[in-house]
C-alpha positions as CSV (number, residue, x, y, z in Angstrom):
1,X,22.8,-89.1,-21.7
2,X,24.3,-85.8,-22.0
3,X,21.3,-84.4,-24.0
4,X,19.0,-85.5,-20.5
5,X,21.2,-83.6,-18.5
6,X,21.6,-80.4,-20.4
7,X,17.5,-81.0,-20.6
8,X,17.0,-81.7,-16.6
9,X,19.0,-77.9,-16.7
10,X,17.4,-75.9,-18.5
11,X,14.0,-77.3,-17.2
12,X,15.3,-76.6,-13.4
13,X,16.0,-73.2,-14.9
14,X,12.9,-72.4,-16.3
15,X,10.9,-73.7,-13.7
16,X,12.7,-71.1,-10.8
17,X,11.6,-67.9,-13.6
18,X,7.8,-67.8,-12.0
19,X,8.6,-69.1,-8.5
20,X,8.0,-67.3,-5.1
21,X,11.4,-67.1,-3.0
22,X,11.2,-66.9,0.8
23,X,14.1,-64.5,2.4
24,X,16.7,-65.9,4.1
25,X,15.4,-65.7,7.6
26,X,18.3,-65.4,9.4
27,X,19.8,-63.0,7.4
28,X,16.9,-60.6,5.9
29,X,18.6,-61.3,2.3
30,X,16.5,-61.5,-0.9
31,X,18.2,-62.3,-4.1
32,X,16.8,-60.5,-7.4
33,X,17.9,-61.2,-10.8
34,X,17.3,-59.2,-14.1
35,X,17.0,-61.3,-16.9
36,X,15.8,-60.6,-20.4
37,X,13.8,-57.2,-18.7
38,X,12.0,-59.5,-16.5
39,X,12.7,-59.6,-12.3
40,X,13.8,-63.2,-11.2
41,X,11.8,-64.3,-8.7
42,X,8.8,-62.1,-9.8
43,X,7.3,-63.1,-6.5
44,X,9.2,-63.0,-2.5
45,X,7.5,-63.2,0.4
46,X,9.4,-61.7,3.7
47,X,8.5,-61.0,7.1
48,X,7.4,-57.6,8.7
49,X,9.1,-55.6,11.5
50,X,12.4,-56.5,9.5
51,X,15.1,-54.6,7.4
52,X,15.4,-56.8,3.9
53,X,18.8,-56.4,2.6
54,X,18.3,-56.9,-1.8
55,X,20.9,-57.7,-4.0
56,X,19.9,-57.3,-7.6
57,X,22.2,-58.0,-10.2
58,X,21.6,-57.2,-13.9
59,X,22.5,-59.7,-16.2
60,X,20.9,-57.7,-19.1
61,X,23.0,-55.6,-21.5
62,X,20.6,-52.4,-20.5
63,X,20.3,-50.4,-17.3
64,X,17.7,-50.9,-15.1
65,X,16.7,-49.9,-11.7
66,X,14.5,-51.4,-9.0
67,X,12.2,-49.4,-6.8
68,X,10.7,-50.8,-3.6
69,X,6.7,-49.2,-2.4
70,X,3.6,-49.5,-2.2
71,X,1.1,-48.7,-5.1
72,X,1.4,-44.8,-4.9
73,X,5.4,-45.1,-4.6
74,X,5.3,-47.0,-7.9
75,X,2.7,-44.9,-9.5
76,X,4.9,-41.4,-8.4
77,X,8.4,-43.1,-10.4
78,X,6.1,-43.9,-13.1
79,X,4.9,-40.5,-13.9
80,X,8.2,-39.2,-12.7
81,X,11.5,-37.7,-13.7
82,X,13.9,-39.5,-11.9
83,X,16.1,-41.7,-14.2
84,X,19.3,-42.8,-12.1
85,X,19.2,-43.4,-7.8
86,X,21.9,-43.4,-6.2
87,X,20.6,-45.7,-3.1
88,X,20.5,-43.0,-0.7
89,X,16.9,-43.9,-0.7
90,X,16.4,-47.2,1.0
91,X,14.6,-49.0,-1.5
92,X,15.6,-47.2,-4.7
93,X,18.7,-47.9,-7.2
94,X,20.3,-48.4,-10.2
95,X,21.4,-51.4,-11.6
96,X,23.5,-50.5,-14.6
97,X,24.2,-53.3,-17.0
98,X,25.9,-56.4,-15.6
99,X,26.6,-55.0,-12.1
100,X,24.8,-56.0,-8.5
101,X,24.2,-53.6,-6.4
102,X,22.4,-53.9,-3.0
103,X,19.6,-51.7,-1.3
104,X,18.2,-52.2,2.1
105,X,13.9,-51.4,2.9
106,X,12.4,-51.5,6.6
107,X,9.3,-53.9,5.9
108,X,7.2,-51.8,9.1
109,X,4.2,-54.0,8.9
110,X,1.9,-56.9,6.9
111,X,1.2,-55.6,3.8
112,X,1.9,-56.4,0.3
113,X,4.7,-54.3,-1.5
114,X,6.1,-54.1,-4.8
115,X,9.1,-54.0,-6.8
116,X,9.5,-52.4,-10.6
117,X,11.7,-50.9,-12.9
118,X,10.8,-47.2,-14.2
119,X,12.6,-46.7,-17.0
120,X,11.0,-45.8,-20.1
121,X,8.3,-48.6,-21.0
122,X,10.1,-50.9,-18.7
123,X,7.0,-51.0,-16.0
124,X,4.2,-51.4,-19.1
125,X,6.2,-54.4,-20.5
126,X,6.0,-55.8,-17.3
127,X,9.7,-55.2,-15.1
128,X,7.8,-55.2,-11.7
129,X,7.3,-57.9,-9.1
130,X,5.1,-58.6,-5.9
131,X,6.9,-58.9,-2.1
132,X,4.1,-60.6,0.1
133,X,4.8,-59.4,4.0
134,X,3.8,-61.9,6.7
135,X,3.9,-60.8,10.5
């Protein structure tokens, strides 16, 4: 019996790794884990003409960061020199190794967005994730 349950676990785990999350409406919250170099939901889906409050905590023994755009935003970090943010950028921090930290991005209008990590090789191994804006 006990071998079921710790099955029916891991299964509910694995299954939440590829899914989309929805925001919490009523508050503008979206929660991001980092696990194993990889964002947790990959996917979000929020609605525009709203401030989105992320709280991204790093479960990883690594640093991270996560850096909300468009395309050319996430195509500037990449080729850029900026390794640590402070989060005096709305939509761009640091999420040292086993910490959460929180960052806030005005969502103006329907569009899709993204999210990624910019660290060395971290963006070609795949560390980046889609937000889906509805009006």
């Amino acid at each position: 019996m006990k071998v079921v349950a710790v099955f029916a676990a891991v299964a509910a785990l694995g299954a939440g790794a590829g899914c989309t999350a929805r925001s919490d409406a009523a508050s503008g919250v979206v929660n991001i884990e980092i696990h194993h170099s990889r964002f947790v939901p990959a996917a979000v889906s929020v609605g525009s003409r709203q401030t989105v409050r992320f709280v991204v905590r790093n479960t990883d023994p690594i640093d991270h960061e996560f850096i909300v755009g468009d395309q050319a935003t996430q195509d500037r970090h990449e080729h850029g020199a900026d390794d640590h943010h402070d989060g005096s950028v709305p939509g761009e921090i640091s999420v040292p190794a086993g910490t959460t930290v929180t960052t806030t991005y005005y969502v103006d209008r329907r569009r899709q967005l993204l999210y990624g990590c910019h660290l060395p090789g971290h963006w070609a191994y795949g560390m980046r994730g889609v937000i889906r804006v509805s009006s």
